[in-house]
N, C-alpha and C positions, 0 to 999 in steps of 0.2 A: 390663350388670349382671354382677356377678363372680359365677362359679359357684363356691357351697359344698361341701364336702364336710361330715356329721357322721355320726360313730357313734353318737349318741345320738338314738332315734329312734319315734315313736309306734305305738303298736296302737289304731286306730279304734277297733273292736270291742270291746275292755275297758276303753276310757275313759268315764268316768258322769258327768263331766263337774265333778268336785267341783274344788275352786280351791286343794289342796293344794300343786301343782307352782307356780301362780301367785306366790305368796306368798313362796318358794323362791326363787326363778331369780334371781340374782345381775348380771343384762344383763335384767332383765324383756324376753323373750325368750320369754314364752306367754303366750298368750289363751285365754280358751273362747267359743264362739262357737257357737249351736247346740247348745248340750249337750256339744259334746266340747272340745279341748282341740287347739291349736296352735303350733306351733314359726316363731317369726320369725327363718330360717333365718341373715340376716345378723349378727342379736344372738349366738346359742346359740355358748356356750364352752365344749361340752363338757364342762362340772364333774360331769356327774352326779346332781347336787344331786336333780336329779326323779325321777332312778330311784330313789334313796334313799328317797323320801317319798311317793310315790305307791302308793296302798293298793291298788291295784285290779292292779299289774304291769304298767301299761298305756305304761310306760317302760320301754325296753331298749336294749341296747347289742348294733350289730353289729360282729361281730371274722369272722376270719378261720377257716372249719371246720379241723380237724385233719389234713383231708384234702391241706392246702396241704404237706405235706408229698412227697405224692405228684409236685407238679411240679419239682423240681429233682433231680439226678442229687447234690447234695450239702448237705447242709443243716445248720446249727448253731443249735441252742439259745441264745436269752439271756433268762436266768432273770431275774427284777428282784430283788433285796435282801428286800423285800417276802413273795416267793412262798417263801423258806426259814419262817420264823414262820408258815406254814399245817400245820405239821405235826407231829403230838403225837412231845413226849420225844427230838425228832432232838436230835444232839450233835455228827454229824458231816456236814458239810455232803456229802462225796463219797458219802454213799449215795443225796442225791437226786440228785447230778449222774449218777452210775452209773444210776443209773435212767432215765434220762432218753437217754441211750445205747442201751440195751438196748430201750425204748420207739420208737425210730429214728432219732433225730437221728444222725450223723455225728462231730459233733461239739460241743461247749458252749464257750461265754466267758460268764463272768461278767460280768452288769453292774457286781455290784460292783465288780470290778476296773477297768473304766472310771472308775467314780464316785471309787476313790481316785486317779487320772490327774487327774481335772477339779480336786481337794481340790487336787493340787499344784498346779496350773496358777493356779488360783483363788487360792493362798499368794502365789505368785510374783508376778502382776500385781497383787494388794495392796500387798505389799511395794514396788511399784516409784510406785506412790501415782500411777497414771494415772489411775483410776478415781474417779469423782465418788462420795461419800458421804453417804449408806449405801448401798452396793452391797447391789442385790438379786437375787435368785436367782433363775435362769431353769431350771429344773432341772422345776417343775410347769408344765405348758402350759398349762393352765388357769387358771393365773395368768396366766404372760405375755398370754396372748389377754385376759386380763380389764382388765392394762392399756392393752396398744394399742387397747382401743375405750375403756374408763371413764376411762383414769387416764393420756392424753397427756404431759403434764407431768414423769411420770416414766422414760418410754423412756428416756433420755440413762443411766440409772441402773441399770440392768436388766446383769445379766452378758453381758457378748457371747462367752460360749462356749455351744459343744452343750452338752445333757442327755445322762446317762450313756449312752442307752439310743442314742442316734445315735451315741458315739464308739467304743461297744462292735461295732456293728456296723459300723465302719467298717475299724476296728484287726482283728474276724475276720474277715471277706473279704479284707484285704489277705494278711494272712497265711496263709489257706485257697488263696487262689488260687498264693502261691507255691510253698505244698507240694504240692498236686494240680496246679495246670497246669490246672485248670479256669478258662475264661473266669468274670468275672465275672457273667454273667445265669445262669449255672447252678451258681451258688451259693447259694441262700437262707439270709439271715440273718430267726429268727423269732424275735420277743419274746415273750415269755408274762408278759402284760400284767396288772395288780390295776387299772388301771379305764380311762374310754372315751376321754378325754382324750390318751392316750398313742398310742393307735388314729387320732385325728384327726391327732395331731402328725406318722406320718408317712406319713399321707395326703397332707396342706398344709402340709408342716413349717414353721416358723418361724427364720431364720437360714441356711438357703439353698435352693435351686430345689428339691434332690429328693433326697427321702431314702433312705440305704443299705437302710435296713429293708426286706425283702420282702414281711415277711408279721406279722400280730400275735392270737397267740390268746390266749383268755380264761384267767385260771387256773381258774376253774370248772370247764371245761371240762375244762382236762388234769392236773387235781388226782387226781381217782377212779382214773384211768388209771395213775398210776404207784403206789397203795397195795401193791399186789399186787407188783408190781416192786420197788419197795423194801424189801417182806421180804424176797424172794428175794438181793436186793442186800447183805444185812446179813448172809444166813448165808453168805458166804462172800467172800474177799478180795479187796479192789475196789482200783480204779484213785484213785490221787491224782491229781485233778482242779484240785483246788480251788487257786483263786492272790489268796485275798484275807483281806484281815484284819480287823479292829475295823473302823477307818475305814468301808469300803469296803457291809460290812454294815447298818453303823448307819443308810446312806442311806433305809434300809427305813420309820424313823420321823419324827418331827418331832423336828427339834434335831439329829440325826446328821450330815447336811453341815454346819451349823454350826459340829459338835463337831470336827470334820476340818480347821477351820482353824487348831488350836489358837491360837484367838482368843475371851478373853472376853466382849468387845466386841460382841455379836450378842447380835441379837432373833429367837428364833423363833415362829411363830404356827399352828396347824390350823384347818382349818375354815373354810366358804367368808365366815361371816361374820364370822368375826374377820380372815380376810385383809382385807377389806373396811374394817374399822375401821380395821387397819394403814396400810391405803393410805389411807386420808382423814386419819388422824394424820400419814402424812410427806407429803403433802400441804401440811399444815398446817405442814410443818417445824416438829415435836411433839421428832421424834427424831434435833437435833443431832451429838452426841455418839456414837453409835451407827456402829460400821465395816460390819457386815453383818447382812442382813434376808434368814432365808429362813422362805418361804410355802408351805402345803403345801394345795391347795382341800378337800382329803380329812381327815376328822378321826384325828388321830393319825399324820398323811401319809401312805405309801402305803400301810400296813397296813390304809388305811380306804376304800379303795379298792372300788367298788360289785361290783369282778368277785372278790373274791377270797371266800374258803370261811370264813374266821375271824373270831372276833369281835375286831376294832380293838384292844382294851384287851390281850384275851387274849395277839393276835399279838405287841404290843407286849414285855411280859413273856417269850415266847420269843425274842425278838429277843433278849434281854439276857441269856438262857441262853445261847446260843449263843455267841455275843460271848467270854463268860466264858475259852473253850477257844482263841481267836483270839490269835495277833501285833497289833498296833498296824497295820502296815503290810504287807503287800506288794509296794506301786508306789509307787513317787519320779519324779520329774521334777530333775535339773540344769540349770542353765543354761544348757547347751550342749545340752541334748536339745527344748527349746524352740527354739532356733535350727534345727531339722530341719523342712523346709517340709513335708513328707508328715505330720509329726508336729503342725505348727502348722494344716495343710487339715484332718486329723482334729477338731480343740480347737475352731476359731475359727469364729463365725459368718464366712458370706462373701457373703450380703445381711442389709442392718441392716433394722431392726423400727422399723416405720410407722405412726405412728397411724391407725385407719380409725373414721372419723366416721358411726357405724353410727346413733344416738340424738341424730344432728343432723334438724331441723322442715323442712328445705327446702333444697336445691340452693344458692338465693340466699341472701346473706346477708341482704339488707334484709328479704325476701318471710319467711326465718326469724325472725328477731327481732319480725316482727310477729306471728305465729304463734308466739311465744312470750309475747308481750303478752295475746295470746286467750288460749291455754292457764291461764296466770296469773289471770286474769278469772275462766275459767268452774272451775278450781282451786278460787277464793274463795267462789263460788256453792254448790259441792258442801260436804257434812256431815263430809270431813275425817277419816273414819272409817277408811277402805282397810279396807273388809272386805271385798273380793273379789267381791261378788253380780254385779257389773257384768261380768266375766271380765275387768276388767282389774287386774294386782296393787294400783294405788295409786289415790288418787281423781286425783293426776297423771299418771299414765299414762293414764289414762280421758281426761283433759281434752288430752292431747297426740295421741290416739287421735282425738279427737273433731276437732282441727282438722286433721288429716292429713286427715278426710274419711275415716276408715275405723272410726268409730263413733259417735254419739248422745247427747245429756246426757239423754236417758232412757232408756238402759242404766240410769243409777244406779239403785236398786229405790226409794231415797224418793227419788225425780224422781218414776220413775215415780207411785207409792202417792199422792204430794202432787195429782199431774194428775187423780188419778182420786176424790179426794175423800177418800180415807184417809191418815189419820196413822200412823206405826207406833206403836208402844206406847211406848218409850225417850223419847220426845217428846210424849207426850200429856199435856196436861192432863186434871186428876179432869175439867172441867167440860164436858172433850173426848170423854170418855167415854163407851161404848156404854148401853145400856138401863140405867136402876137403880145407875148409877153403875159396872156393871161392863162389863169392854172385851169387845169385838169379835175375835173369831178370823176368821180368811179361809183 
């Protein structure tokens, strides 16, 4: 059995057991069983979805304490695009990176500035028209993981580059280490991450063995912490840090990598269920004509991200402030700088992305297909309703549940209610009726 890793993770104790996360989960990837509420560790992608929507807080996301700062002898900050739009009236991005300094990091790289790296790289292999179309964006892990188990069919299609946040740290360590002369294990590169997804990514990364990232903290977390530093940071003259422009910031929303291909040609999409509809339309090969698809599982992409301090729409709108004051650019890619193998190990996936048949009925395939013949059966049998009472998201899930051997066709509540001589109300006839014509409460 493959051991998982996830950041996204339950509290027993505050789950009540209601079927809000069920309905949600994008990999129907939780059950309630018992009253609480459980994670089928092979489905769960990380999307977050449940921390979102779960009333009770009984979903959370573990990242990495602050304190991970304490274990390296040198350590650099990388901000995500995202974490600038949490913060009222800024105009210049070096007061939070100065902040962020003065707080203890070492040193900062911009995500952004990877993300205008990948923009070029992502231009170039366009242009060279190797890639199968509509190329789609591997940049949300929570996407990509939601293909490789849901949406097989479209691996071939998927970007084979790193996400900003893996090229960024790859590009600071190498060049921390040549200025300092510090080994590479004692240098920590730290993400300061807007959701959980990103946390898993490089836990288990996706496109090669093991991620440069050392460590990843919540911006929740070290939001509060720099207010106070960044007044102090403003009354007085600070360090030009900053090496990024429009492009590179705009990754923060949905449409922004997009917009960085200057290519009209693209569709872009937020949110776990409109990703979802996306991927079943090209699926369907809906969207011909169409050069590039990027998917954000977060609504309003990363602004919408479950860790971050700001409201999604709000962050969104400072994003566009900010921007306002930006160059277009400040990283290019040549032809000749692709040719650079240190530069092309940084860019390029160096294991490809595998479908994992997580929501396959059985090992075999015959012994499956029969077991998908039952599920279909007792599918037909059931009311077709998917209201959740059963703890399983769908009355197919339940019926797939049930031939796995690891749940009952009277979970269903009208199974049960029918066995036990009650009709529920939505289904009763006048003539089915309690006393006097009028119904029966229980």
């Amino acid at each position: 059995m493959q051991e998982f890793f996830h950041s996204v993770t339950l509290d027993r104790d505050k789950c009540k057991g209601c079927i809000n996360c069920i309905k949600r989960c994008p990999t129907e990837a939780i059950r309630v069983r018992n009253k609480k509420a459980y994670i089928i560790a092979e489905r769960c992608i990380d999307c977050g979805e449940c921390i979102r929507v779960c009333p009770h807080h009984a979903k959370r996301a573990t990242c990495d304490s602050l304190d991970i700062l304490d274990r390296y002898p040198y350590t650099i900050a990388l901000p995500a695009p995202s974490f600038m739009a949490q913060f009222n009236n800024l105009e210049d991005i070096d007061i939070v990176l100065n902040a962020l300094i003065d707080f203890g990091f070492n040193e900062v790289f911009e995500v952004a500035k990877a993300a205008e790296i990948v923009s070029a790289a992502t231009r170039k292999l366009m242009e060279s028209r190797r890639l199968p179309r509509p190329v789609i964006s591997s940049a949300c892990p929570a996407v990509t993981r939601l293909i490789r188990v849901r949406f097989p069919g479209l691996i071939d299609q998927v970007l084979p580059l790193h996400a900003p946040i893996e090229v960024a740290a790859r590009m600071a360590k190498r060049a921390a280490a040549a200025k300092t002369g510090l080994p590479m294990e004692q240098i920590g590169a730290i993400f300061i991450s807007p959701c959980p997804a990103k946390v898993t990514a490089t836990r288990m990364p996706l496109g090669t063995e093991k991620s440069w990232v050392d460590g990843v903290v919540a911006v929740s977390d070290i939001y509060p912490k720099l207010l106070g530093l960044m007044k102090n940071a403003a009354t007085h003259e600070i360090d030009m840090l900053s090496e990024t422009g429009k492009i590179g910031i705009s990754w923060g929303s949905s449409g922004g990598e997009s917009s960085g291909l200057i290519n009209d040609n693209y569709l872009a999409a937020d949110g776990i269920e409109n990703v979802i509809r996306v991927l079943e339309d090209l699926e369907d090969e809906k969207f011909r004509d169409v050069d590039f698809i990027e998917l954000n599982a977060c609504s309003g992409g990363c602004v919408g991200g479950v860790l971050n301090v700001e409201n999604p729409y709000v962050a969104k709108t400072k994003l566009y402030r900010i921007r306002k004051h930006l160059p277009v650019s400040l990283n290019h890619l040549e032809d000749a700088d692709l040719a650079d193998p240190e530069l092309k190990n940084d860019l390029s996936w160096d294991t490809p992305l595998e479908f994992v048949p997580v929501l396959k009925l059985d090992e075999d395939v015959f012994e499956a297909m029969k077991k998908m013949e039952q599920a279909e059966e007792i599918c037909q049998s059931l009311e077709g309703l998917d209201c959740g009472s059963c703890g399983a998201p769908s009355c197919r899930a339940l019926a797939e549940d049930v031939v796995r051997g690891l749940a009952s066709v009277d979970d269903c509540v009208f199974r049960f209610k029918e066995k036990n001589g009650y009709v529920p109300a939505p289904f009763r006839s006048e003539q089915a009726g309690g006393k006097d014509g009028k119904e029966e409460t229980v």
